[in-house]
Residue frames as qw, qx, qy, qz and C-alpha x, y, z in Angstrom:
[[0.059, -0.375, -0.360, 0.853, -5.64, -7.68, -3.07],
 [0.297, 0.041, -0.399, -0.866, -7.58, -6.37, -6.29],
 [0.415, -0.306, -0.750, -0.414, -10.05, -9.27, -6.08],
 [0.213, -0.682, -0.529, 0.459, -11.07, -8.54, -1.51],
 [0.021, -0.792, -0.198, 0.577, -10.43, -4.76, -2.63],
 [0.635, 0.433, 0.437, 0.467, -10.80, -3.68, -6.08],
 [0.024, -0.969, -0.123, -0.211, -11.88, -0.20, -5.10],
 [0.664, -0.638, 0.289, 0.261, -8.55, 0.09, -3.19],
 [0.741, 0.221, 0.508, 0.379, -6.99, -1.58, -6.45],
 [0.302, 0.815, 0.404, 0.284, -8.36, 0.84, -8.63],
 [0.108, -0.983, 0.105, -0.105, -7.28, 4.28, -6.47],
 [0.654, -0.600, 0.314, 0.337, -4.23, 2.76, -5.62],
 [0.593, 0.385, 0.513, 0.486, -3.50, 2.14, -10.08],
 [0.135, 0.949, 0.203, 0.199, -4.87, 6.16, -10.45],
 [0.662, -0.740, 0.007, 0.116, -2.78, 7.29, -7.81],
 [0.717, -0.404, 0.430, 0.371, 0.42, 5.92, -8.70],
 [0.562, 0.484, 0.381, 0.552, 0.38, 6.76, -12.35],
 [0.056, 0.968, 0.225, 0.093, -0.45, 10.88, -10.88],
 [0.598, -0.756, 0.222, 0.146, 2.62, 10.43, -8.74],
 [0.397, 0.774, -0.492, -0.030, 4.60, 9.60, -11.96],
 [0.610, -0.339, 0.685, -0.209, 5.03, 5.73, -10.10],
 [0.702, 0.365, -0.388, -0.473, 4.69, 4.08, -13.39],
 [0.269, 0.379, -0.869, 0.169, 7.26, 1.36, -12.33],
 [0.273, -0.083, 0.679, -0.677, 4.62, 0.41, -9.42],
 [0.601, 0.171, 0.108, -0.773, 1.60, 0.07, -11.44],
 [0.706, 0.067, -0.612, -0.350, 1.85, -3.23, -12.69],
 [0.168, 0.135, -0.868, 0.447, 2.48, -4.49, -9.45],
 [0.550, -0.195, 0.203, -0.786, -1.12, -3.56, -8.15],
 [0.770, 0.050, -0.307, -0.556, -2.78, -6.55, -9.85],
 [0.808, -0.113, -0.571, 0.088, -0.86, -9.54, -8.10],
 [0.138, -0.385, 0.581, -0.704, 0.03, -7.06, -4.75],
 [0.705, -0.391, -0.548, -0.223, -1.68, -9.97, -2.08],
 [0.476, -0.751, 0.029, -0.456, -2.43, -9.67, 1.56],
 [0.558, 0.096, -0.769, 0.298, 0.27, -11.52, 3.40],
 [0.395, -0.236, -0.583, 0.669, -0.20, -10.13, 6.76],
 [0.075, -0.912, -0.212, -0.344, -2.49, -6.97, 8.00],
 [0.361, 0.654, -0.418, 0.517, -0.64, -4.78, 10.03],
 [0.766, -0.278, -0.532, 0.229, -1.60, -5.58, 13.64],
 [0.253, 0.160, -0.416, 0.859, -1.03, -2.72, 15.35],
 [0.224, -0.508, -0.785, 0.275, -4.70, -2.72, 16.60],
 [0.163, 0.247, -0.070, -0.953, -5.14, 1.49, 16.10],
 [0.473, 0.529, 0.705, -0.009, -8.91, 1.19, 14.79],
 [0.023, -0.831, 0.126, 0.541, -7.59, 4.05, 12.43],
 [0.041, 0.249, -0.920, -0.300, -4.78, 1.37, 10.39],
 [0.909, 0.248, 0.208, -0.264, -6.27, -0.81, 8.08],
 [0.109, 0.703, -0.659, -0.244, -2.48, -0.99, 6.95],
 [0.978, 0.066, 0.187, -0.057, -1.32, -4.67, 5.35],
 [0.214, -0.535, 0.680, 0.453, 1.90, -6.40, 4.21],
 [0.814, 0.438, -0.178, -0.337, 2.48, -7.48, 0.55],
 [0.484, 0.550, -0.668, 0.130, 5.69, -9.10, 1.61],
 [0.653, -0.472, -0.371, 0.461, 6.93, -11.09, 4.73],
 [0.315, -0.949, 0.000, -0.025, 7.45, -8.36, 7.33],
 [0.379, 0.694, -0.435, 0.431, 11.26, -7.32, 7.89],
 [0.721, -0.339, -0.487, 0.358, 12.75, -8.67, 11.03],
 [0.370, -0.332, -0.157, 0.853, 13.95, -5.00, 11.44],
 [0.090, 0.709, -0.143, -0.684, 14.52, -1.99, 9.46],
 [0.861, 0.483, 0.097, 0.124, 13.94, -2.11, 5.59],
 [0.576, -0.481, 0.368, 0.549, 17.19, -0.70, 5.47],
 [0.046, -0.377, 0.478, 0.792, 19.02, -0.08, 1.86],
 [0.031, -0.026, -0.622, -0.782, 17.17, 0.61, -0.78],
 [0.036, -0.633, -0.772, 0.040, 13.51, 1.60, 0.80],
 [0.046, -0.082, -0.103, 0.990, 11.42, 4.64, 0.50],
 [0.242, 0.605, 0.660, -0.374, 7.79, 5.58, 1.19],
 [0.180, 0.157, 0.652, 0.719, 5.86, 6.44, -1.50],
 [0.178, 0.388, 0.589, -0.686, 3.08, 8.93, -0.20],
 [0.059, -0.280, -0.764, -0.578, 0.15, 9.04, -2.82],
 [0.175, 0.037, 0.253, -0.951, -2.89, 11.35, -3.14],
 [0.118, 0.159, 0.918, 0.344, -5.57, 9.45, -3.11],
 [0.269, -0.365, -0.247, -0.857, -9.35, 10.36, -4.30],
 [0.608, -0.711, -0.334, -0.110, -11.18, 9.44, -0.64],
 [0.310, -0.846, 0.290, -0.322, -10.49, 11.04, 2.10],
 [0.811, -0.513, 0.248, 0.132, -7.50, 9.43, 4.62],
 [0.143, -0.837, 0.495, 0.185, -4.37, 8.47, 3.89],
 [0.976, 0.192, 0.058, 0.082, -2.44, 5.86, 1.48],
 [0.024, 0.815, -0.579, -0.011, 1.58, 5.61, 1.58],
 [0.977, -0.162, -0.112, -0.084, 3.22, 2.63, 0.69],
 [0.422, -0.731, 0.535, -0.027, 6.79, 1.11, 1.59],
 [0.812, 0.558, -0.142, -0.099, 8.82, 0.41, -1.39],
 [0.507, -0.607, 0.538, 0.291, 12.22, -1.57, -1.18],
 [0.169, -0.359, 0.633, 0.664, 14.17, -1.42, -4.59],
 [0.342, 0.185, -0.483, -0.784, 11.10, -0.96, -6.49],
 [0.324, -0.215, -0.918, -0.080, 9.11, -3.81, -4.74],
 [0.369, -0.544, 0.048, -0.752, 5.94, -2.62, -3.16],
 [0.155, 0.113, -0.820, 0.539, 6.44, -4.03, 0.64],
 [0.204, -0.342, -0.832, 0.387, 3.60, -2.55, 2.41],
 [0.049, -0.572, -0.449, -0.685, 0.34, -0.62, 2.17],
 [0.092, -0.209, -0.472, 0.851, -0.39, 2.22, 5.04],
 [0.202, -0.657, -0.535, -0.491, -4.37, 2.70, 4.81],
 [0.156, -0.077, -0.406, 0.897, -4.74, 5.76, 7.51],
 [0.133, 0.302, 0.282, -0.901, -8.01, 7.21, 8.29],
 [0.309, -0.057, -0.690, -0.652, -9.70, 5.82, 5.10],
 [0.815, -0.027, -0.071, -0.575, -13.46, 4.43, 4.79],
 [0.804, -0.151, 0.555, -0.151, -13.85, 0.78, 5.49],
 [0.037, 0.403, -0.761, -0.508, -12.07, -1.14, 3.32],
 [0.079, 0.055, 0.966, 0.241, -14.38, -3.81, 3.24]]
């Protein structure tokens, strides 16, 4: 993900250290695009970092909402400390 979106990379690394996410931040640098999200909204630029869940994450997930410095929205979807999936809401083009 850092090398198609560094700028992404970068606010997502700021972000997560403001939020006291320390545990997250090394993950940025090898977080890769498995999947975008596919829900067709021209709004979502969301993406998985993981294989999608067949369901619910279930035990041991929680969303990790993060202020970032451009406008829209960044939250991601953490299961036991693995970063799952990146919610890009409302944001500038990524690419």
């Amino acid at each position: 993900m850092s090398d198609r979106w560094p700028r992404l990379a970068a606010e997502l690394t700021a972000a997560l250290r403001e939020a006291g996410e320390s545990n997250l931040v090394d993950q940025v640098d090898g977080l890769r695009v498995h999947r975008e999200c596919g829900c067709g909204d021209d709004f979502c630029q969301s993406f998985y970092t993981q294989p999608p869940p067949a369901g619910a994450y279930g035990q041991g997930h929680r969303n990790v909402g993060l202020n970032p410095s451009r406008p829209g929205m960044l939250v991601l979807d953490v299961v036991s400390d693995v970063i799952m999936f990146v919610e890009v809401i409302d944001r500038p083009s990524l690419d």
